[in-house]
N, C-alpha and C positions, 0 to 999 in steps of 0.2 A: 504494500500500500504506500510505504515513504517514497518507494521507488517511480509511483505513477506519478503521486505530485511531485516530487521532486522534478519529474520528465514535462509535466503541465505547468508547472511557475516556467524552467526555459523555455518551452515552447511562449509562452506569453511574453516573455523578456527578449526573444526573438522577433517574433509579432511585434512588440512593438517600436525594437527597431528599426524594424522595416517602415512602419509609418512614421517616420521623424517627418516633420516641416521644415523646411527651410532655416529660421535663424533660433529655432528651437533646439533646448540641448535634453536631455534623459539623461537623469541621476536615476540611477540602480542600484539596490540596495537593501541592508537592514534599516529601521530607524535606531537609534541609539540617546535620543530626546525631542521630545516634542514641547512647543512654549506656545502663548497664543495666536503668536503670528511669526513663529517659524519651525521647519522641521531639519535635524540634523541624521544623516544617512553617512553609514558607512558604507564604501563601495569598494571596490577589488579591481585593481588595474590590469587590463586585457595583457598577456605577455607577462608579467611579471609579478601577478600575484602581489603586489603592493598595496597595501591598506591605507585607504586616508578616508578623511569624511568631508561630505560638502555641507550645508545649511543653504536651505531654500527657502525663501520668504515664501508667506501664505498674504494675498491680498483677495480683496472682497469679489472678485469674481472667480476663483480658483475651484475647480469643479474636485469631488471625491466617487470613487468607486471602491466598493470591497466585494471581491470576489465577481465581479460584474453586476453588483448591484447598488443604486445611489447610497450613500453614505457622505458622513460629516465630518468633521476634523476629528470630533469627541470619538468615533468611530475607530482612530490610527493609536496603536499601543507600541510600546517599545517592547522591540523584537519582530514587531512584522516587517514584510516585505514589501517595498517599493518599487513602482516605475512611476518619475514625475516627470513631467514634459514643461519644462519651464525654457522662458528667454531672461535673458541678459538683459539689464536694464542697470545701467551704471559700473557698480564695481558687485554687485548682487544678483542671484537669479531668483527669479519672478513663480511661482508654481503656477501653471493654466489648469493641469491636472495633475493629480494624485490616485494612482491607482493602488488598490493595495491587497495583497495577495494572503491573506492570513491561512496558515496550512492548520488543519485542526490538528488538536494534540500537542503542537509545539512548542517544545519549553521555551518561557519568556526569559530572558536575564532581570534580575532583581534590584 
């Protein structure tokens, strides 16, 4: 059963790479903290396995999905999995959306 989602989150983390937009970027990831108007994601660097984390602002139009169903920010827990499709807007990036992949079962970190 780990093994099918496990195979269903890439598949979706694939998916939606393939839909990028244009000056849109995709953070992929764990969450590692959430505050009212931002979320920090650990991500993993293609090639080299290197761990950093990014912070995404959340502003008043930023759409949420869990599991492909509408959800709210209240909705995102540390430990679940992200794809956010955000743009650059300054020296910050912007969340448009927050999709978020929560696997049942899965231990949360504490």
């Amino acid at each position: 059963m780990k093994r099918v989602l496990a195979l269903l989150f890439a598949i979706a983390l694939v998916t939606a790479g393939a839909l990028a937009h244009g000056n849109q970027e995709h953070v992929m990831g764990v969450v590692t903290k959430i505050s009212d108007n931002s979320i920090t994601v650990e991500t993993t660097a293609k090639g080299t396995g290197e761990k950093t984390t990014t912070t995404v602002v959340i502003v008043a139009d930023t759409k949420f999905t869990k599991n492909d169903s509408p959800a709210t920010l209240k909705d995102l827990k540390v430990g679940d999995r992200v794809v956010i499709h955000a743009a650059k807007k300054g020296d910050q990036l912007e969340a448009h959306m927050v999709r978020i992949w929560a696997l049942k079962g899965a231990a949360r970190p504490h």
